[in-house]
N, CA, C, O and CB atoms as a CASP TS submission, in Angstrom:
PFRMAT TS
TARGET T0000
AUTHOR 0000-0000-0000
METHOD Language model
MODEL 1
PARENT N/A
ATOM      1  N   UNK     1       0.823  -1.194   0.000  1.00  0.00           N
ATOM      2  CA  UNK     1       0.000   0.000   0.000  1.00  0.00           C
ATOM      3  C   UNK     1       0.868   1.259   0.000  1.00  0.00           C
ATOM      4  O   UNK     1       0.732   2.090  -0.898  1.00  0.00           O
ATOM      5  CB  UNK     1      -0.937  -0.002   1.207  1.00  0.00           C
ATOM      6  N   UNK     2       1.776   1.422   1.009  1.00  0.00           N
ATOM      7  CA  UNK     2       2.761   2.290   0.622  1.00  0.00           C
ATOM      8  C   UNK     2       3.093   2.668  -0.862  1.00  0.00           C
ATOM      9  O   UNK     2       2.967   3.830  -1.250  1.00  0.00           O
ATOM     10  CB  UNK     2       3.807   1.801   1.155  1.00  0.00           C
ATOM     11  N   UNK     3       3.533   1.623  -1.706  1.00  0.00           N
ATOM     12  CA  UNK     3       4.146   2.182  -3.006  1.00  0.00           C
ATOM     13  C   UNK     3       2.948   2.911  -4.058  1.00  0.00           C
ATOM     14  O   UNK     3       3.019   3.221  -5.247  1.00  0.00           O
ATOM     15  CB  UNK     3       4.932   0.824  -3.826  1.00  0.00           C
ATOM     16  N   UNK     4       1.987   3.013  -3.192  1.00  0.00           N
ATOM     17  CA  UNK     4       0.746   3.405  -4.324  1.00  0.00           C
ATOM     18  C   UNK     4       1.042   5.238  -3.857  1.00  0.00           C
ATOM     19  O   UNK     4       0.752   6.171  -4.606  1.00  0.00           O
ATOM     20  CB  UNK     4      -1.435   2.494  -3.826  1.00  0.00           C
ATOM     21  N   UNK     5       1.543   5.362  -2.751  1.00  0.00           N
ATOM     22  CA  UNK     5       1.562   6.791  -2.158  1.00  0.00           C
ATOM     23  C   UNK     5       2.653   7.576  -3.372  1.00  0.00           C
ATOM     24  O   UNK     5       2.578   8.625  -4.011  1.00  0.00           O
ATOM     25  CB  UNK     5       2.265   6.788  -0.267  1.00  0.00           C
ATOM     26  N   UNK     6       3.665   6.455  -3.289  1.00  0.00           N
ATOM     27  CA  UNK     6       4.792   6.950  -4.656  1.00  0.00           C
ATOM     28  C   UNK     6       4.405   6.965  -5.800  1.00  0.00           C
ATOM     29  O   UNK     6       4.620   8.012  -6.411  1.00  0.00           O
ATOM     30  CB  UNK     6       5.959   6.163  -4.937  1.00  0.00           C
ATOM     31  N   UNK     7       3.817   6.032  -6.411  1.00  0.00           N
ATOM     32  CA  UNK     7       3.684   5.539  -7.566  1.00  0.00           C
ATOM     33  C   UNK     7       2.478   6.484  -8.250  1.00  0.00           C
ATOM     34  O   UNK     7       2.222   6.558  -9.452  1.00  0.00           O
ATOM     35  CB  UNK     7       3.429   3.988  -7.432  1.00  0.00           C
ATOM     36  N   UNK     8       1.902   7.088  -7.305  1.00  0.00           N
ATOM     37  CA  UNK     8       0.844   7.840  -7.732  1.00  0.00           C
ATOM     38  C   UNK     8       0.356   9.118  -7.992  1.00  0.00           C
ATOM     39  O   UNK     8      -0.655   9.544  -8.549  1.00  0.00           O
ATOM     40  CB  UNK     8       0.304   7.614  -7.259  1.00  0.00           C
ATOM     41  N   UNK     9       1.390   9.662  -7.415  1.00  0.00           N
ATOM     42  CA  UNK     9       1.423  11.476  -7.738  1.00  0.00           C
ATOM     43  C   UNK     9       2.991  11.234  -8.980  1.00  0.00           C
ATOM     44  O   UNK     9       3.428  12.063  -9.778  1.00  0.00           O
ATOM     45  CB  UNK     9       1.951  12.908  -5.588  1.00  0.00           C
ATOM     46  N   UNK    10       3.459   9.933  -8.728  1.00  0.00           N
ATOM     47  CA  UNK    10       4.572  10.699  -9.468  1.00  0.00           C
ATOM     48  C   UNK    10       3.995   9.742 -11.237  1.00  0.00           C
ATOM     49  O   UNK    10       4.806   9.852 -12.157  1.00  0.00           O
ATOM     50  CB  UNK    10       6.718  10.255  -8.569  1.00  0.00           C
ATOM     51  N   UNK    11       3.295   9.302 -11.394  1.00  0.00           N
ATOM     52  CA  UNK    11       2.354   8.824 -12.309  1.00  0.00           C
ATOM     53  C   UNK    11       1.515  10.013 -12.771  1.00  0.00           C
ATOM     54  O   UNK    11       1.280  10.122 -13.974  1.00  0.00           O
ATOM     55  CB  UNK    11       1.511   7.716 -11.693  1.00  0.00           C
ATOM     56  N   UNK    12       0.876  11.234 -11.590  1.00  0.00           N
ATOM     57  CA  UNK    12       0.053  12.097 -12.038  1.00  0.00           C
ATOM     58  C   UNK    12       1.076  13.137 -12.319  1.00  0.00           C
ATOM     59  O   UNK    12       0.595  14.116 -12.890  1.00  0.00           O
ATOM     60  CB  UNK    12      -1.096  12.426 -11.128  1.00  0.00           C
ATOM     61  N   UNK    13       2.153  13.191 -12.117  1.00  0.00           N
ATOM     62  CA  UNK    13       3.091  14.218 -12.542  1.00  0.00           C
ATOM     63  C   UNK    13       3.623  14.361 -13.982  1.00  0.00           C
ATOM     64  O   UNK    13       3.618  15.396 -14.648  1.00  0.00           O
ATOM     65  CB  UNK    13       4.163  14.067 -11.766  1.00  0.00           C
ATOM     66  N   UNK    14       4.201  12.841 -14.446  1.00  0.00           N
ATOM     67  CA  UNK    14       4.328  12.479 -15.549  1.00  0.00           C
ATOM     68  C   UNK    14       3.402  12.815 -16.793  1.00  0.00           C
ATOM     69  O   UNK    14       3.712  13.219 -17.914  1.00  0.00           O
ATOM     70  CB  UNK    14       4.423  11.405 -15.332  1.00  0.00           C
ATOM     71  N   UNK    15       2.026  12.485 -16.174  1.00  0.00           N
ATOM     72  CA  UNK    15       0.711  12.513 -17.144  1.00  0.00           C
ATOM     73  C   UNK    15       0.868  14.326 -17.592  1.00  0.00           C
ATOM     74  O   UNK    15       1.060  14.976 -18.619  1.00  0.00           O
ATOM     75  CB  UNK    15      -1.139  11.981 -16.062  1.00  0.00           C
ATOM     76  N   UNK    16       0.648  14.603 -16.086  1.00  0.00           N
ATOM     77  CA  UNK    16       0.565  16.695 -16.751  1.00  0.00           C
ATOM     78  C   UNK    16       1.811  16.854 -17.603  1.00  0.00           C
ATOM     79  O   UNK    16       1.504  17.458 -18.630  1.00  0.00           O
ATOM     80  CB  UNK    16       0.821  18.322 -15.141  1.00  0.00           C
ATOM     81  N   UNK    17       3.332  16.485 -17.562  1.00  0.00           N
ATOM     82  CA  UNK    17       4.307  17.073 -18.071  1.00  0.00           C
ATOM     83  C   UNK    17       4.059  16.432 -19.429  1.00  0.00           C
ATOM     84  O   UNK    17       4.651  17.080 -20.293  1.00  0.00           O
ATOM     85  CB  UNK    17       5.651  16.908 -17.347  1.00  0.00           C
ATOM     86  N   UNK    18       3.375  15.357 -19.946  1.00  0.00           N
ATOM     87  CA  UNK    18       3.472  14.677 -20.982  1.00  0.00           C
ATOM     88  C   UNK    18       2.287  15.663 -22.096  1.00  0.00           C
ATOM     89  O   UNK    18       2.431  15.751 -23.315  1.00  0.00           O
ATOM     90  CB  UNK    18       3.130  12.979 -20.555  1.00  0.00           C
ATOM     91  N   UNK    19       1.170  16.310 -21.299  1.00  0.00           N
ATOM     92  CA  UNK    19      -0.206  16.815 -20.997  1.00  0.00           C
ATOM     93  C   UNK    19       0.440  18.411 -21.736  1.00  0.00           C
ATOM     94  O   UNK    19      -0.008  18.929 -22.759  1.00  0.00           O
ATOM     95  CB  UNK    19      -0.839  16.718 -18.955  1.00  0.00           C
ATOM     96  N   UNK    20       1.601  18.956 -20.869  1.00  0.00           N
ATOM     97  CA  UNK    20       2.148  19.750 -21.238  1.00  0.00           C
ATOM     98  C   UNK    20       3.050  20.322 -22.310  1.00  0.00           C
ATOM     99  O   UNK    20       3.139  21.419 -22.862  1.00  0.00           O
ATOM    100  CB  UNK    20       2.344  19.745 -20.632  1.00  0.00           C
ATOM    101  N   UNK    21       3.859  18.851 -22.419  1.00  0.00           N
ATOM    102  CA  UNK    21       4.894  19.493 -23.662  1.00  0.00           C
ATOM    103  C   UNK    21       3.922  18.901 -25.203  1.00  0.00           C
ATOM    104  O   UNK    21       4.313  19.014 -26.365  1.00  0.00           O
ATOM    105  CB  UNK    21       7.013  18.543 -23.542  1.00  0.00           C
ATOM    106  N   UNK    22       2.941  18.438 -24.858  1.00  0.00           N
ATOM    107  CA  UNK    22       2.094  18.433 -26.081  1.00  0.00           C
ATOM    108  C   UNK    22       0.999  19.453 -26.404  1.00  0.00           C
ATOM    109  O   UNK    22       0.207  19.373 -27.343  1.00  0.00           O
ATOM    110  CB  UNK    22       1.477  17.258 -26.095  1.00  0.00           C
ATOM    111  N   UNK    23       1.074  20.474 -25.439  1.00  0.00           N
ATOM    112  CA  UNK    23       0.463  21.682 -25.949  1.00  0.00           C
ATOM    113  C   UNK    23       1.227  22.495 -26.216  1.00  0.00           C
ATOM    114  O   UNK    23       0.888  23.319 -27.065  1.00  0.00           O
ATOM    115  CB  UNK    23      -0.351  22.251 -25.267  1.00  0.00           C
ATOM    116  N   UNK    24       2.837  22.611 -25.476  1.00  0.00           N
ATOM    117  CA  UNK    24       3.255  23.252 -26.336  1.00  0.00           C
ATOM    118  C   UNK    24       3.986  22.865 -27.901  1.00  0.00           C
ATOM    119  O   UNK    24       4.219  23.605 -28.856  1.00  0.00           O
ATOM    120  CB  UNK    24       3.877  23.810 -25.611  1.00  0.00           C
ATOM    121  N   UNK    25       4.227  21.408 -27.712  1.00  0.00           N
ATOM    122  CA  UNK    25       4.601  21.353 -29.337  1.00  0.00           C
ATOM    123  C   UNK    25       3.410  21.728 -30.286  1.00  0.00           C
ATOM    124  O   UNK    25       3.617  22.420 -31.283  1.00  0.00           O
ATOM    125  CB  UNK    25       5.072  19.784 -29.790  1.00  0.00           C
ATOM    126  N   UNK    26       2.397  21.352 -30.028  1.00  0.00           N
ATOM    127  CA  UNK    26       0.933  22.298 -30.622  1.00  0.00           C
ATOM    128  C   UNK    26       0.916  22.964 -30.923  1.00  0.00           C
ATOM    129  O   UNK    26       0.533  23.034 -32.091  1.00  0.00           O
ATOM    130  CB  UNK    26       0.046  22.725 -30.237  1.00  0.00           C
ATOM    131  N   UNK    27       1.336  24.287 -30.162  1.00  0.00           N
ATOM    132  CA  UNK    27       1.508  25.734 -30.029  1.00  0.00           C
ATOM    133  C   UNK    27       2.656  26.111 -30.588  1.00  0.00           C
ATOM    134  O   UNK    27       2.390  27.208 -31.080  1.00  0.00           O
ATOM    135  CB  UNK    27       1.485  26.208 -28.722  1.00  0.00           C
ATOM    136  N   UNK    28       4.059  25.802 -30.866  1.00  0.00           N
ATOM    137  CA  UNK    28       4.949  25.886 -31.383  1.00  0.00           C
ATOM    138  C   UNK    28       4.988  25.256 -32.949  1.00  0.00           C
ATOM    139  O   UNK    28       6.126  25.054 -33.374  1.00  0.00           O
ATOM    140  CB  UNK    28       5.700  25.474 -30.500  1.00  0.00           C
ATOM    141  N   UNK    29       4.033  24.971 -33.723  1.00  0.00           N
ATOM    142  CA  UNK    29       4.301  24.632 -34.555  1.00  0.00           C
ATOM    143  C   UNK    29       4.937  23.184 -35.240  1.00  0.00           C
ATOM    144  O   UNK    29       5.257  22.978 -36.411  1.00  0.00           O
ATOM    145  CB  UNK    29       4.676  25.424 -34.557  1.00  0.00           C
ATOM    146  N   UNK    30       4.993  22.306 -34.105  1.00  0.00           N
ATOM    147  CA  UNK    30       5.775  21.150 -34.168  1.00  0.00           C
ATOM    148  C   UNK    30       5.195  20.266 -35.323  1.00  0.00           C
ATOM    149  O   UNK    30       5.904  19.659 -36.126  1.00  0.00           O
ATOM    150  CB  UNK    30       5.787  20.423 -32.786  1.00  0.00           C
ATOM    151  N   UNK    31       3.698  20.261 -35.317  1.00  0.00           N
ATOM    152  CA  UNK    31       3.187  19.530 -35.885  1.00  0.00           C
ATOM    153  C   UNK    31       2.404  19.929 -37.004  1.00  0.00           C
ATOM    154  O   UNK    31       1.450  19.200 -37.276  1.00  0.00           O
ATOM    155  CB  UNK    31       2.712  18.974 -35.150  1.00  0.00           C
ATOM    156  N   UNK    32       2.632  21.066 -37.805  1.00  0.00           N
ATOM    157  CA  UNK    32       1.633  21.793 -38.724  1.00  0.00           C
ATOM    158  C   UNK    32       1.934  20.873 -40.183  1.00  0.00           C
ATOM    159  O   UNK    32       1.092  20.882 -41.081  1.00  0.00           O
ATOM    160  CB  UNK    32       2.014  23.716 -38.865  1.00  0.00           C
ATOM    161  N   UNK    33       3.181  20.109 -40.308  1.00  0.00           N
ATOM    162  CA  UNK    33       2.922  19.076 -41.575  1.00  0.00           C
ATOM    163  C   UNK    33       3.763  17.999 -41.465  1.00  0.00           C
ATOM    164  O   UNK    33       4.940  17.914 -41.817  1.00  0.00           O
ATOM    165  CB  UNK    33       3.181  19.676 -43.023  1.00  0.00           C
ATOM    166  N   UNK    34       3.098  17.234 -40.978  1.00  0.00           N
ATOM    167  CA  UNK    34       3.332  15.655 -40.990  1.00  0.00           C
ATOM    168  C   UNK    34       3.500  14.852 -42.188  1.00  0.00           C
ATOM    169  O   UNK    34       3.585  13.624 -42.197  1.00  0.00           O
ATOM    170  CB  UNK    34       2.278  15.028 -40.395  1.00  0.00           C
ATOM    171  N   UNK    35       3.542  15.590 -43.159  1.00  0.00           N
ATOM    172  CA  UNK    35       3.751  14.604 -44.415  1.00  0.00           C
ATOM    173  C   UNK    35       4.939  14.684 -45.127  1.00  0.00           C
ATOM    174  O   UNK    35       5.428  13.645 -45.572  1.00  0.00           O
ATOM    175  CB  UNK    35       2.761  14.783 -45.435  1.00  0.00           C
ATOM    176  N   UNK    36       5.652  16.098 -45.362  1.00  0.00           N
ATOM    177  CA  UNK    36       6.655  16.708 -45.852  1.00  0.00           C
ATOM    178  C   UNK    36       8.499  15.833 -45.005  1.00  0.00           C
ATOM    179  O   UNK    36       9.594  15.772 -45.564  1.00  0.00           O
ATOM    180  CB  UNK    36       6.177  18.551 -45.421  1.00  0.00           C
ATOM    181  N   UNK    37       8.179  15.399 -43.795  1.00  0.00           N
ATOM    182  CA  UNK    37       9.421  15.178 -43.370  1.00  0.00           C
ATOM    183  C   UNK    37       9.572  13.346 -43.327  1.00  0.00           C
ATOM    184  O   UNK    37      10.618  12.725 -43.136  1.00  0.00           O
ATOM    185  CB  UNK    37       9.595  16.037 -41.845  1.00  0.00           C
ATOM    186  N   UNK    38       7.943  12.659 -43.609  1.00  0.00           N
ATOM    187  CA  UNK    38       8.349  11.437 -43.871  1.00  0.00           C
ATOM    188  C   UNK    38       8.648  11.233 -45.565  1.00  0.00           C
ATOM    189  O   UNK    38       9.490  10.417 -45.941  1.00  0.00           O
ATOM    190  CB  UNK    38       7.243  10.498 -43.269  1.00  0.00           C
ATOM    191  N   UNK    39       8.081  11.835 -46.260  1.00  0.00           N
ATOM    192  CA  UNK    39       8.715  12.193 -47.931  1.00  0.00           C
ATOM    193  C   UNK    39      10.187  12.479 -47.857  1.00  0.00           C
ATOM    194  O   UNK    39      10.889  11.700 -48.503  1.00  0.00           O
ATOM    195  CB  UNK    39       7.986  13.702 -48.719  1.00  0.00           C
ATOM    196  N   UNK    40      10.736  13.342 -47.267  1.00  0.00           N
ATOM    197  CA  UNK    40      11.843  13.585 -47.464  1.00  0.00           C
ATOM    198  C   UNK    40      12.890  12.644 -47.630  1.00  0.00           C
ATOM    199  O   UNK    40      13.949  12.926 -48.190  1.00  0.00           O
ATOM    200  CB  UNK    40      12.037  14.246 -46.733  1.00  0.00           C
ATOM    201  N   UNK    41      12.632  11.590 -47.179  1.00  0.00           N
ATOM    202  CA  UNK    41      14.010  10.115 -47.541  1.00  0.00           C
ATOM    203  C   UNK    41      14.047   9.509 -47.887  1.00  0.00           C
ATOM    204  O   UNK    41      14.712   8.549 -47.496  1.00  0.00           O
ATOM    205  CB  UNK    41      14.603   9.336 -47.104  1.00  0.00           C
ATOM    206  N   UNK    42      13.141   9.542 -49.262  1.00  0.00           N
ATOM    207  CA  UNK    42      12.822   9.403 -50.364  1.00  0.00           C
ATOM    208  C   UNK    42      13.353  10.183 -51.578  1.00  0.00           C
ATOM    209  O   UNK    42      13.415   9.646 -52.684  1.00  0.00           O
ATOM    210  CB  UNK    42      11.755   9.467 -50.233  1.00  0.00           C
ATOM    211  N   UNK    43      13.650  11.171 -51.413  1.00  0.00           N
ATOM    212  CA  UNK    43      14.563  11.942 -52.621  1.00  0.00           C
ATOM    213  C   UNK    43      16.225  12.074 -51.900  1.00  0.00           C
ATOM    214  O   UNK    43      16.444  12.406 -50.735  1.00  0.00           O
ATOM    215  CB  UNK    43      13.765  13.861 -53.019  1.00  0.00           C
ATOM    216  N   UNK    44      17.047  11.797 -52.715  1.00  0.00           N
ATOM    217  CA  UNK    44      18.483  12.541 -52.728  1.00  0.00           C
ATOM    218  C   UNK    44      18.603  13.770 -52.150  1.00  0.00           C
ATOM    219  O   UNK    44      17.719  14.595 -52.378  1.00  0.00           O
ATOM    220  CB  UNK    44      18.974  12.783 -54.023  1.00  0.00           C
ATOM    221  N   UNK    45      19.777  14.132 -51.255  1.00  0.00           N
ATOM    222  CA  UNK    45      19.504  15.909 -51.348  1.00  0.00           C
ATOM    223  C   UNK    45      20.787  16.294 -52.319  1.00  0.00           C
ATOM    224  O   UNK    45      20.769  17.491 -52.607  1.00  0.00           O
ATOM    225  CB  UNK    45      19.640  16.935 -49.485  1.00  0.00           C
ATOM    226  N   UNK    46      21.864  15.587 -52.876  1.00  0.00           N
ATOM    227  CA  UNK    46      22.671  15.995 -54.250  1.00  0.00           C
ATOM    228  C   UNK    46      22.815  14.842 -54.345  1.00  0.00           C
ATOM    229  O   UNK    46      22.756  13.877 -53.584  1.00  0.00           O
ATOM    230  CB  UNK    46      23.997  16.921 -54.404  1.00  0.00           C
ATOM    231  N   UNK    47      23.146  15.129 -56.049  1.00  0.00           N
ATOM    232  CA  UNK    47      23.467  14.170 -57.296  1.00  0.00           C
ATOM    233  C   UNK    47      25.388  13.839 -56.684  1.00  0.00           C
ATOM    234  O   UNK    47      26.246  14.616 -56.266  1.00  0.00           O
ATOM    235  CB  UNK    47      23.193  15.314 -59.348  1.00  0.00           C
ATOM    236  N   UNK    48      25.389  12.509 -56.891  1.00  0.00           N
ATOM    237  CA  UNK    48      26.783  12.214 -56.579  1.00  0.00           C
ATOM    238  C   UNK    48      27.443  12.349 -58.074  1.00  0.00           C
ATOM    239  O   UNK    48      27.049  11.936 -59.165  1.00  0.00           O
ATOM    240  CB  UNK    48      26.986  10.638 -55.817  1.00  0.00           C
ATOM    241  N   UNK    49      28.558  13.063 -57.703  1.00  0.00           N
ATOM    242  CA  UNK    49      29.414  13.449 -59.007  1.00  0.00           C
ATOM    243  C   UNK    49      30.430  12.197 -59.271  1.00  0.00           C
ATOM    244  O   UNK    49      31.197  11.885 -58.361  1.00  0.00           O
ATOM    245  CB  UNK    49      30.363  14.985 -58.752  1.00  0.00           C
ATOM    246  N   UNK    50      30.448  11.351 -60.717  1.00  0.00           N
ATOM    247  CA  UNK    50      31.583  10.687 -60.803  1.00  0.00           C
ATOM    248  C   UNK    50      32.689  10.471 -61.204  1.00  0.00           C
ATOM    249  O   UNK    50      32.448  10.339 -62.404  1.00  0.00           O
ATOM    250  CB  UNK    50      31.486  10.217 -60.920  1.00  0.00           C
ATOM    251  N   UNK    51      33.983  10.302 -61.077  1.00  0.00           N
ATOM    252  CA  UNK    51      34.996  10.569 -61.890  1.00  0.00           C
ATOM    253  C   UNK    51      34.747  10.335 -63.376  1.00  0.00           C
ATOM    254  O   UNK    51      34.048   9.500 -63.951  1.00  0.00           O
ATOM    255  CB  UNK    51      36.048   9.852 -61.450  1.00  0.00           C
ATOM    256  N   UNK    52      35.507  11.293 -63.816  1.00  0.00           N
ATOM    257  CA  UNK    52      35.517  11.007 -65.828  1.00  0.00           C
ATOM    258  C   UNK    52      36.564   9.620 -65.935  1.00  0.00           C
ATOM    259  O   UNK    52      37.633   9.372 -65.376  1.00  0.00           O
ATOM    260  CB  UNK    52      36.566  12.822 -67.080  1.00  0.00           C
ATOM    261  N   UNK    53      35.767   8.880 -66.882  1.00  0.00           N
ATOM    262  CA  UNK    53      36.368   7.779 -67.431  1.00  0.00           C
ATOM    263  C   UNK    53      37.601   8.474 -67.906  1.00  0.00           C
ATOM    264  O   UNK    53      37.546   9.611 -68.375  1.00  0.00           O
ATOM    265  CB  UNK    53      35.514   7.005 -68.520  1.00  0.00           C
ATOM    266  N   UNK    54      38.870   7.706 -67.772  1.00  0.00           N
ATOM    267  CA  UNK    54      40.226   8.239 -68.740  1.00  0.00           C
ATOM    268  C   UNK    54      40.012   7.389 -70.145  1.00  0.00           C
ATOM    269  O   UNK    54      40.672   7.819 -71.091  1.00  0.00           O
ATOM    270  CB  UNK    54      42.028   7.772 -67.924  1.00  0.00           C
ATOM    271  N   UNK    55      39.250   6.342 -70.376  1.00  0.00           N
ATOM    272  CA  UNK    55      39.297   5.728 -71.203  1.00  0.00           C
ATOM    273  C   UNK    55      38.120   6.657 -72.883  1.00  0.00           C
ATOM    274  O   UNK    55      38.102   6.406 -74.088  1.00  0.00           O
ATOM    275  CB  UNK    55      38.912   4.264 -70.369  1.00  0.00           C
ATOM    276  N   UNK    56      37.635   7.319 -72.331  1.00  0.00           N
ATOM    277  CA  UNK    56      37.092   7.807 -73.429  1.00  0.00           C
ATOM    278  C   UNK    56      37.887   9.685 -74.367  1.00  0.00           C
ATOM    279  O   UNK    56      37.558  10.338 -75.357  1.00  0.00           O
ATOM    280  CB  UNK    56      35.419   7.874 -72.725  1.00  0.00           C
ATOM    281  N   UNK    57      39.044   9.827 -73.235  1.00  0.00           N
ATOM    282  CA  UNK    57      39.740  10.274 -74.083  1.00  0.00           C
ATOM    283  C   UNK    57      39.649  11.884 -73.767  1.00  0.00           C
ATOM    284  O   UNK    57      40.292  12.859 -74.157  1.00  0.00           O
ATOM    285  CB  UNK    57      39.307   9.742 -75.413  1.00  0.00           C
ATOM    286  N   UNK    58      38.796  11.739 -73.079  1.00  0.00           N
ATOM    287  CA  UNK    58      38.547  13.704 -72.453  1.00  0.00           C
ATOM    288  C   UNK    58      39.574  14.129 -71.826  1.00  0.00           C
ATOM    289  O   UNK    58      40.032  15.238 -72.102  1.00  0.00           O
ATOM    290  CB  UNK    58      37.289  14.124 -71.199  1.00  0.00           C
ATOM    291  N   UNK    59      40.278  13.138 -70.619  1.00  0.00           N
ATOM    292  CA  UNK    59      41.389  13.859 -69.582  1.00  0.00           C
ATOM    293  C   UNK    59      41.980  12.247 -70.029  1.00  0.00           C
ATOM    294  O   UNK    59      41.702  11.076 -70.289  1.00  0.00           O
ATOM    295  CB  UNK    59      40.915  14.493 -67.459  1.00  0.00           C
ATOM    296  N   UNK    60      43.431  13.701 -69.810  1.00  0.00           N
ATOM    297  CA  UNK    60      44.761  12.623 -69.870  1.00  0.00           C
ATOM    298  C   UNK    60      45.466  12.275 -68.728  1.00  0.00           C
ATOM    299  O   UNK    60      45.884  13.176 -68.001  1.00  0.00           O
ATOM    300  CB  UNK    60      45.864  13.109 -70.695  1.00  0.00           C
ATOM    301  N   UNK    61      45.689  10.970 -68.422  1.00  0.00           N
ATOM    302  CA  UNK    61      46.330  10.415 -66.969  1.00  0.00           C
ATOM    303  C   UNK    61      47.466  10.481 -66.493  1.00  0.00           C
ATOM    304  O   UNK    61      48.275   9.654 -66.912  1.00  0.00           O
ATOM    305  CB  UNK    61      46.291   9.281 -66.794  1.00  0.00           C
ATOM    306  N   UNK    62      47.843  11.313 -65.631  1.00  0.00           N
ATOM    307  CA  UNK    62      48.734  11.726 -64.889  1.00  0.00           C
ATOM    308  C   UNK    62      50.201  11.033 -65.302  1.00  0.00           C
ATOM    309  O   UNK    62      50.183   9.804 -65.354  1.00  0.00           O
ATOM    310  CB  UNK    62      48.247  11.486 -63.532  1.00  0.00           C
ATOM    311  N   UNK    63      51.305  11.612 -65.561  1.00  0.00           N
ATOM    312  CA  UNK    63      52.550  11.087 -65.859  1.00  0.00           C
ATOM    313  C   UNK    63      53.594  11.090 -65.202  1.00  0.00           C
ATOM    314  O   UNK    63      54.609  10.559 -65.655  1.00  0.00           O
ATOM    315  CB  UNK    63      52.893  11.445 -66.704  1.00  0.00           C
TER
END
């Protein structure tokens, strides 16, 4: 019975702070588009550049 004395304000403490930082991510904007940041890793953010073949004759190889 004791551990219900602990277990129970600090259970109702948790609930408000949880209660809390979800009004303010609300309020801050956290959540105004949910779709845009699971899309995102789905595209590249740059094109990988690759070395020029030496074999087609554009650049000549080091001597």
């Amino acid at each position: 019975m004791s551990a219900v004395y602990i277990a129970l304000p600090v259970a109702l403490l948790l609930a408000i702070a949880g209660v809390i930082a979800f009004i303010w991510a609300t309020k801050s904007g956290q959540m105004d588009d949910l779709e845009t940041p699971g899309q995102r890793v789905l595209f590249d953010d740059d094109p990988v550049s690759r070395p020029e073949d030496p074999a087609d004759g554009s650049e000549q190889p080091p001597t």
